[in-house]
Structure formats: structure tokens, C-alpha cells
C-alpha positions as CSV (number, residue, x, y, z in Angstrom):
1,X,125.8,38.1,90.5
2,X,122.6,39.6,91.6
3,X,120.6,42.6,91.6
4,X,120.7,45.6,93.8
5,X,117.8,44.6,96.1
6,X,116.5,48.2,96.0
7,X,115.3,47.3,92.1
8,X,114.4,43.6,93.4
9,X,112.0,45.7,95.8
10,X,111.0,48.0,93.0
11,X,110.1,45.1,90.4
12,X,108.1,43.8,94.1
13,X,106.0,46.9,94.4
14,X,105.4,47.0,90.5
15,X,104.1,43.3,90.6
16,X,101.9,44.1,93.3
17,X,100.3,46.9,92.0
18,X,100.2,45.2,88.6
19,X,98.4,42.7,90.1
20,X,95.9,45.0,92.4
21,X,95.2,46.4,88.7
22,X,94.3,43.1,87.1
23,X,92.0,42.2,90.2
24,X,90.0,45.5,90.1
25,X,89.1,44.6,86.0
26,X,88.4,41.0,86.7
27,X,86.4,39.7,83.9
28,X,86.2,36.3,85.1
29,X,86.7,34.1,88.3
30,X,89.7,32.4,86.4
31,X,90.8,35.3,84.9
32,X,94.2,34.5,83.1
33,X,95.7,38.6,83.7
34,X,94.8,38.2,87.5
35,X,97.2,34.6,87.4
36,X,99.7,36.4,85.6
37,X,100.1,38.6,88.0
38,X,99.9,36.4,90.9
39,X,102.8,34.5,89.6
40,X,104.5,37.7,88.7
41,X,104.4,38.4,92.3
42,X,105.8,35.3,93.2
43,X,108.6,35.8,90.6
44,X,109.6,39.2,92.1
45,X,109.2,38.1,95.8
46,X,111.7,35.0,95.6
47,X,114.4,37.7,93.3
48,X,114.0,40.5,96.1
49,X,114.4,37.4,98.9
50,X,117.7,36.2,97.0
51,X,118.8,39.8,96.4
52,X,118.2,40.8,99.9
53,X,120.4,37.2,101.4
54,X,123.3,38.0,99.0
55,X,123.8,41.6,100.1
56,X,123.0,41.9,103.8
57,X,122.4,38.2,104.6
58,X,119.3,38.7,105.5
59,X,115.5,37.0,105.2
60,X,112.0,38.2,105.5
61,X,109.1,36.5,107.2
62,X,107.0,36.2,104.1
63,X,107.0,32.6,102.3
64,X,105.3,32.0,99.2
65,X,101.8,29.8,99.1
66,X,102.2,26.8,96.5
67,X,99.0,24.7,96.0
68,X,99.7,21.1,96.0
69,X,97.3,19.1,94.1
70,X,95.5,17.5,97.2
71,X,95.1,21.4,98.7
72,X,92.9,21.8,95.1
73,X,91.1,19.0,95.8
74,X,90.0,19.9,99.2
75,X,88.9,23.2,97.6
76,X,86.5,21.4,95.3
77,X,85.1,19.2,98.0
78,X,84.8,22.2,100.0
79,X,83.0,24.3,97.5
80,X,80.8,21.1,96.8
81,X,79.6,20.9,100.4
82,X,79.1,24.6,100.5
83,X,77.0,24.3,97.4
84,X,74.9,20.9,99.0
85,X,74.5,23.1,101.9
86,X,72.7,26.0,99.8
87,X,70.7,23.3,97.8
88,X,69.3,21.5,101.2
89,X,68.7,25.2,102.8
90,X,66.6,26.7,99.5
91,X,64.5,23.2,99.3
92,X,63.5,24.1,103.5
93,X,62.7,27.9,102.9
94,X,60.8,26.1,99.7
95,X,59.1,23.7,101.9
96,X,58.3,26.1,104.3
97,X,55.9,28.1,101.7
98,X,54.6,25.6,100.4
């Protein structure tokens, strides 16, 4: 059997601002509270979604982002670039004075 969507909604809303909380007192980019709460979101999101097709038979137009490894990689490749890019562009302002 499964919950009353209004309390799936509830335990939404609480996860959101749960994690709005933990990203204002990052202390760290990889911050383990912020992750917590990003997959507590995802937790509530997919019980309110099931809650909300068992009662009314209904959906909503949100889906849940999952990383797959290669996505990560692209990320790192990115952020490489990015940081070849601020390397190349600090050794021609360093040029420049010289």
C-alpha cells in the first residue's frame, strides 16, 4: 500500500529545504551533508511520483538526473580544458608584461 501523496509531498518539500540548508553551510565542494541531501531529494521525489500514480494515476513532468560514469568523465575533461584554457590565458597576460 502506499502513502497518502499529501505526506509524499510533505517529505518532498522537507528534502528540499533540507537540502537548500546544507548548500547555504557548504564547507566543501564535495561536501558529504549537501550529497545527502541531494539523494534525499531524489528518495522523496520517486515516493511522491509512486504515491501520486497509485491514487489519481497521475505523473509529473519532473525526471530524476542520474550520472552515468561516462557523463563524469566528460566533466573532468571538461574541467581540464577549462583549467588549460586559464593556464594558456595567464602565461599571454604574463607575456604581455614582460
Amino acid at each position: 500500500m502506499s502513502i497518502d501523496p499529501r505526506v509524499a509531498l510533505q517529505a518532498l518539500v522537507t528534502a528540499l529545504e533540507e537540502h537548500l540548508a546544507a548548500s547555504a553551510t557548504r564547507r566543501m565542494d564535495d561536501d558529504p551533508a549537501v550529497e545527502a541531501a541531494y539523494l534525499a531529494i531524489a528518495d522523496a521525489f520517486e515516493a511522491y511520483e509512486e504515491a501520486l500514480y497509485d491514487a489519481h494515476g497521475e505523473v509529473t513532468p519532473l525526471e530524476i538526473y542520474e550520472e552515468s560514469d561516462e557523463d563524469a568523465d566528460l566533466e573532468d575533461d571538461d574541467l581540464d580544458e577549462v583549467d588549460d584554457d586559464a593556464d594558456a590565458e595567464t602565461d599571454d597576460v604574463n607575456a604581455t608584461r614582460e
